[in-house]
C-alpha positions in Angstrom: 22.1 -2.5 -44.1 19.2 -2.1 -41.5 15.9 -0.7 -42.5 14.3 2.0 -40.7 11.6 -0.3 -39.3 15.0 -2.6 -37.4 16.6 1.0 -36.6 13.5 1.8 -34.9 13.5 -1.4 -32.8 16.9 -1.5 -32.3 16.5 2.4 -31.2 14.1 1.0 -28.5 15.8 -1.9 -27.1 17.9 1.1 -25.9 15.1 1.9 -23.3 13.9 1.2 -20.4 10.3 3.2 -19.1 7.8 4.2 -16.5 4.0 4.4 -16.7 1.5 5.5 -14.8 -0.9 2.7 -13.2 -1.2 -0.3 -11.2 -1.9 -2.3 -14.9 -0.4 -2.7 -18.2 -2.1 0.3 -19.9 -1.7 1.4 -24.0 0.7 3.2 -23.2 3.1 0.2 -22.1 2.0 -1.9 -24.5 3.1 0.5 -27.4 6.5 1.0 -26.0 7.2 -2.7 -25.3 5.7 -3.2 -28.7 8.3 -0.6 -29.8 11.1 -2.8 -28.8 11.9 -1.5 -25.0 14.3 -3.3 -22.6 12.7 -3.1 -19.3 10.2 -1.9 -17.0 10.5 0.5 -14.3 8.3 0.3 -11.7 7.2 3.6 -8.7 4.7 4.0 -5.9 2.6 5.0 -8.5 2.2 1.5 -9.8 2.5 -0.2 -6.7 -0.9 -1.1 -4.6 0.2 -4.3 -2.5 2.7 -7.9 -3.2 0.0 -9.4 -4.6 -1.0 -7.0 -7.4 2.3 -5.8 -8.0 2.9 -9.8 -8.7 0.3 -10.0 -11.2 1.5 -6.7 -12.6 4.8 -7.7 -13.1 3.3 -11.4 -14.4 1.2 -9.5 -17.0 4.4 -7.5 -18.2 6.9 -10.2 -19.0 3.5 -12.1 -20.5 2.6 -9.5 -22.9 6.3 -8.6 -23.9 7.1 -13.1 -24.8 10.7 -11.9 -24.3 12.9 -11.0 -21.9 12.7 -7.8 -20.7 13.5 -6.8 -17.3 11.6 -5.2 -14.2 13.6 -2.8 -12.0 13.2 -1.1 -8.9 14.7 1.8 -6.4 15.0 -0.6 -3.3 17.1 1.0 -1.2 16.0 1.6 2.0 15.3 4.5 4.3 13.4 6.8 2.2 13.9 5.2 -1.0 12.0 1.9 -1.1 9.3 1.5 -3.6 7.8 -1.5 -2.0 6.6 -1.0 1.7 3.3 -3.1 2.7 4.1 -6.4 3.5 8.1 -6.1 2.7 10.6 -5.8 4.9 11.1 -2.0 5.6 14.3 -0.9 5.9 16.4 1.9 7.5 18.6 4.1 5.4 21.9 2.7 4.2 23.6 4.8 6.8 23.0 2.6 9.4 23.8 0.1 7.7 27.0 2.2 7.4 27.4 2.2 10.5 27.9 -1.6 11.7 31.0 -1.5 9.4 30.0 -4.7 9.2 30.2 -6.2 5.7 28.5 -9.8 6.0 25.4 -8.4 6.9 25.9 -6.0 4.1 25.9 -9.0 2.5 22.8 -10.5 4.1 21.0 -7.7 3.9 21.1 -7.4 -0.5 20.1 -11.3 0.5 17.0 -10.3 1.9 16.0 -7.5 -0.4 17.0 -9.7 -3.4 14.9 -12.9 -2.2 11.8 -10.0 -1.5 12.0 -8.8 -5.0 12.2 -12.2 -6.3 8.8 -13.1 -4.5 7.1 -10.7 -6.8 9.4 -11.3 -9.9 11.6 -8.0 -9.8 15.1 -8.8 -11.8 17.1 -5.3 -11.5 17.3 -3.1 -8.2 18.7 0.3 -9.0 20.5 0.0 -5.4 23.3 0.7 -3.7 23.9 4.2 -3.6 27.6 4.0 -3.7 28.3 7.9 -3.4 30.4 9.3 -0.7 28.6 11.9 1.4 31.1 14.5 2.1 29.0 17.4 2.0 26.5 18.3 4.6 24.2 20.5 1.8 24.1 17.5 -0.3 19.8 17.6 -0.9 19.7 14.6 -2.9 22.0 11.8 -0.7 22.2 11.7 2.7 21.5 9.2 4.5 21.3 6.7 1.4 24.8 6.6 1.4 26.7 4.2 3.5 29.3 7.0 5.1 31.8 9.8 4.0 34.4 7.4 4.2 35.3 5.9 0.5 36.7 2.6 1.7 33.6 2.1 3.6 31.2 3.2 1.3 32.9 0.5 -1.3 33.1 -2.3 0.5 29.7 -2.2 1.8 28.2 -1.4 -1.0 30.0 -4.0 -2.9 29.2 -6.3 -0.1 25.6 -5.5 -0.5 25.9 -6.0 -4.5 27.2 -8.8 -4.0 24.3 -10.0 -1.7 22.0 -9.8 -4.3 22.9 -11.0 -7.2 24.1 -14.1 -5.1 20.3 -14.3 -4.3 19.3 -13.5 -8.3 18.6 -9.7 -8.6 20.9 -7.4 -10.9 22.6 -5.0 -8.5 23.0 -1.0 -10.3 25.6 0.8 -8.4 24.6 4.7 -8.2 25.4 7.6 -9.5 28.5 7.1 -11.3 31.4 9.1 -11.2 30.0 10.2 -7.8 27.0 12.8 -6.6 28.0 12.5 -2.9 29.7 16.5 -2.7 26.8 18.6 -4.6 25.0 21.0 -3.6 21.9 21.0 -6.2 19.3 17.6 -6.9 19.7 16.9 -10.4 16.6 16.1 -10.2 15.6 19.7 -10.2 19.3 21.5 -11.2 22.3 20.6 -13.1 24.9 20.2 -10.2 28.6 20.9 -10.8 31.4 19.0 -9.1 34.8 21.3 -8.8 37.8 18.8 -7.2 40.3 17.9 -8.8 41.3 14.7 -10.8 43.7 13.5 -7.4 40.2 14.2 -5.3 38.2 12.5 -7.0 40.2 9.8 -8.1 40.7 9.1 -4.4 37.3 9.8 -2.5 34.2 10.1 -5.4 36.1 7.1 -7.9 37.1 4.9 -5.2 33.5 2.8 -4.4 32.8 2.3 -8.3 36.6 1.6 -9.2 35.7 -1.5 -6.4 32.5 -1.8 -7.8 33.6 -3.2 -11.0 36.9 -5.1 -9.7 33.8 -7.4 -8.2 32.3 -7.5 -11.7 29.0 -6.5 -10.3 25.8 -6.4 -13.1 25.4 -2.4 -13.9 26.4 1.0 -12.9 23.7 4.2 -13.4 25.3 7.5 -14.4 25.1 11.0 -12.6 23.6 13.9 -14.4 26.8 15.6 -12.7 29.3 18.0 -14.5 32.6 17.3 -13.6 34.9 20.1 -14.5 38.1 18.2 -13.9 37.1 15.7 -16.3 35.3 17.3 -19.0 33.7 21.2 -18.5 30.3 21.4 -19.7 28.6 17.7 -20.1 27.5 16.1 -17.1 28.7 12.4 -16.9 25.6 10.9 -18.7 27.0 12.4 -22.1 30.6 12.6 -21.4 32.7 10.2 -23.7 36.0 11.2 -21.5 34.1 9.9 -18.1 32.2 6.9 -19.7 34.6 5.8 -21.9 38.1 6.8 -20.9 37.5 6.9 -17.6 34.8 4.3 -16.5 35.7 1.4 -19.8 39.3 2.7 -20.4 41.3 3.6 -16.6 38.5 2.1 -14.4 38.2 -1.4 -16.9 34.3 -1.9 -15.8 32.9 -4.2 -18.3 29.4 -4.1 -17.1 26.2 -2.8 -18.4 25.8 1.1 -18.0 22.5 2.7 -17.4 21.7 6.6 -17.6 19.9 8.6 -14.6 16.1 9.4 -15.9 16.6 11.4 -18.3 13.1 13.3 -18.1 15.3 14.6 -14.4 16.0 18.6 -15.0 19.3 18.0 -15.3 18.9 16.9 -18.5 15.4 17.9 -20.1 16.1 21.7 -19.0 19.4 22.1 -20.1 19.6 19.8 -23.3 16.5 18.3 -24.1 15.7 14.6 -23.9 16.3 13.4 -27.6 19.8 15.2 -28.1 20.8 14.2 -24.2 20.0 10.7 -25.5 22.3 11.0 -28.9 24.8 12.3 -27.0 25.1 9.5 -24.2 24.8 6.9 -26.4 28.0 8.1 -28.8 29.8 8.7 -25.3 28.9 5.4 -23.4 25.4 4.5 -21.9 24.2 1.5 -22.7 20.8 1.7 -21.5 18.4 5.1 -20.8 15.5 5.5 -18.2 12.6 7.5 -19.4 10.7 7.1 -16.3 7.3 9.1 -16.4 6.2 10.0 -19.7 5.6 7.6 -23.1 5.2 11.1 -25.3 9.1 11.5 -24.5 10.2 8.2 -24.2 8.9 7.9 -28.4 11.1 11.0 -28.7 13.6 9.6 -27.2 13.4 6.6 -29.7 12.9 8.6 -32.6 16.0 10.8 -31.7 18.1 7.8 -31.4 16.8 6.1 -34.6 17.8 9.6 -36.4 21.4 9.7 -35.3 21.7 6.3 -36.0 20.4 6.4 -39.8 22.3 9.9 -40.2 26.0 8.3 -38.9 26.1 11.0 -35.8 25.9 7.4 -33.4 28.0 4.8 -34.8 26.9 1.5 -35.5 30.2 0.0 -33.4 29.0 1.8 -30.5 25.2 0.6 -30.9 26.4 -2.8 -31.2 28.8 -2.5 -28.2 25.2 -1.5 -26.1 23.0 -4.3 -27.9 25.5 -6.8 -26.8 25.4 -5.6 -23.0 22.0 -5.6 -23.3 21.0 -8.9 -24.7 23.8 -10.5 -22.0 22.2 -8.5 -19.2 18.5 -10.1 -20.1 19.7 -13.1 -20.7 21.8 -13.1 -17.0 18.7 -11.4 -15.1 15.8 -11.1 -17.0 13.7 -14.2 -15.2 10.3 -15.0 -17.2 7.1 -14.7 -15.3 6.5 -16.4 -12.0 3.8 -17.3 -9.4 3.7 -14.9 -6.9 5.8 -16.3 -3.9 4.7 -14.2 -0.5 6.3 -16.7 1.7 9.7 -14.8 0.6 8.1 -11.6 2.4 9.4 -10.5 5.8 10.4 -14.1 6.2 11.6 -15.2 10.0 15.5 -14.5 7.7 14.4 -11.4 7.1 13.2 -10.2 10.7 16.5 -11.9 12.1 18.9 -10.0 10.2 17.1 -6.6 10.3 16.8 -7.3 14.5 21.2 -7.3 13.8 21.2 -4.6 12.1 18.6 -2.4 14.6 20.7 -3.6 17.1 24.2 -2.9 16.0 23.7 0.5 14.5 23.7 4.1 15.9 21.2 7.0 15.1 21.2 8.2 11.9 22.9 11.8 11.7 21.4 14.0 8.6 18.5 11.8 7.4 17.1 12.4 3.6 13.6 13.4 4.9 11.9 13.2 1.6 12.0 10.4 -1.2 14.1 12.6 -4.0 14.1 10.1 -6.5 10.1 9.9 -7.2 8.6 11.5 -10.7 5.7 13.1 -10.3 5.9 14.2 -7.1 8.2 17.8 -5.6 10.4 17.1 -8.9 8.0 18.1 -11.8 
């Protein structure tokens, strides 16, 4: 039998977190003290290469374990890391060329980038299919409206990085490509039916795990076809049945921010937490506040001592956890700016400048940022 003290930790392994500043500051050190998994890192952290190096450096230090470093390194409006990277345009021009090699070249680049300032996990490609012209919260980070496109690309683009040593997360499973609210700020509903979205929303992430790719993150999404009232995060029918059972994806399973409105407005962080971990999600991203991610711990330490979270299910998660460190968790490293907008780099970004069209509908604003319109 564990005792509350390994409940706790085990509770916290669960996790990973956000902070607030460009060092490691109490607040990080208590939760990687706690136990957490990994480090998430925004602009808010980020200053230039160099100190976001020696950030990252004096994470993995203090932590002696492994524990990952992720990312939203997408492109277009969704790239964390600017100065001195390569910047690149959305993933619908990408899209675009159709042209899956430098799909693959291009998660290459961004992988080898990431790797110069010792970033393991990037929460990239969007893998949603952008059928609806309201959509606020896509866009342009998809690769097209077309499934077949948007899978092998994005595969192609998985498959790119972790080739080059960077966890790939294919978003925002089982699809937020045809909504019309940001569940960021809303909790958006998705009304086709199981043929539909079996066909167009499931397609990319049925391919996704066919190619055995490193995670998947989960949509705060209802899906009424599938289960009426719990957005995918908490739904054992999509993340079990669906996603483990029909869809066979054996790889690790991360939650959207939960602190997202979504979630905290509708069903509070701690019990949004109890219930995705019963249903399915192996890992949850608390990205902004420590106050909530300790409640988030505490909420999950409490269904676990009470029997409302199994212990089969909490070891299923451990297990995908400690294989996901030990496959991309790298230990601290000398900063390596040679890597950065290398003559590679410039070369395949000049193809795909060159071979792709004008973006149509462009996501004007970052939507994925805490702290900033989504607060």
């Amino acid at each position: 039998m564990s005792s509350p003290t390994s409940w706790s930790r085990r509770a916290a392994q669960l996790l990973a977190v956000g902070f607030a500043g460009h060092t490691l500051d109490a607040d990080l050190r208590d939760l990687i003290d706690r136990g957490v998994s990994g480090v998430v890192l925004f602009s808010r952290n980020i200053q230039s290469a160099s100190q976001v190096s020696a950030l990252v450096a004096e994470i993995k230090g203090y932590a002696g374990r492994p524990l990952y470093v992720a990312v939203d390194q997408e492109g277009g409006v969704v790239q964390r890391l600017r100065d001195g990277f390569t910047r690149w345009p959305a993933m619908r021009a990408l899209g675009a060329t159709r042209d899956t090699q430098l799909a693959f070249e291009v998660g290459q680049v961004l992988a080898a980038e990431l790797t110069a300032v010792g970033i393991d996990v990037n929460f990239a490609p969007v893998i949603d299919v952008d059928t609806n012209p309201d959509n606020p919260v896509i866009g342009d980070r998809a690769f097209g409206e077309d499934p077949q496109l948007v899978a092998e690309m994005g595969v192609a683009l998985g498959k790119g990085l972790e080739a080059s040593g960077v966890a790939a997360c294919g978003k925002h499973f089982p699809g937020h490509g045809d909504t019309e609210l940001d569940s960021h700020l809303a909790l958006p509903v998705v009304r086709h039916g199981r043929e539909r979205l079996m066909s167009t929303e499931l397609w990319p992430f049925r391919a996704w795990g066919q190619a055995g790719l490193a995670s998947l993150m989960t949509a705060h999404v209802v899906f009424e076809a599938l289960e009426s009232g719990l957005p995918a995060t908490m739904s054992a029918i999509i993340l079990q049945d669906l996603l483990r059972g029909e869809l066979g994806y054996e790889g690790l399973v991360i939650s959207d921010d939960l602190e997202m409105k979504a979630v905290s407005e509708h069903f509070g962080v701690g019990p949004a937490a109890v219930l995705g971990l019963a249903a399915g999600v192996d890992q949850f991203l608390v990205c902004r506040h420590a106050q909530v991610a300790i409640e988030v711990i505490e909420a999950l330490e409490r269904a676990l001592v009470d029997g409302r979270v199994k212990e089969t299910r909490l070891s299923d998660a451990e297990r995908r956890t400690q294989a996901f460190l030990m496959r991309w968790a790298r230990p601290a490293r000398a900063f390596r700016p040679e890597l950065l907008r290398s003559a590679h780099a410039q070369a395949v970004l000049s193809r795909l400048e060159s071979s792709s069209s004008p973006v149509a509908r462009p996501t004007r604003t970052d939507p994925t940022e805490p702290g900033t319109s989504h607060e």
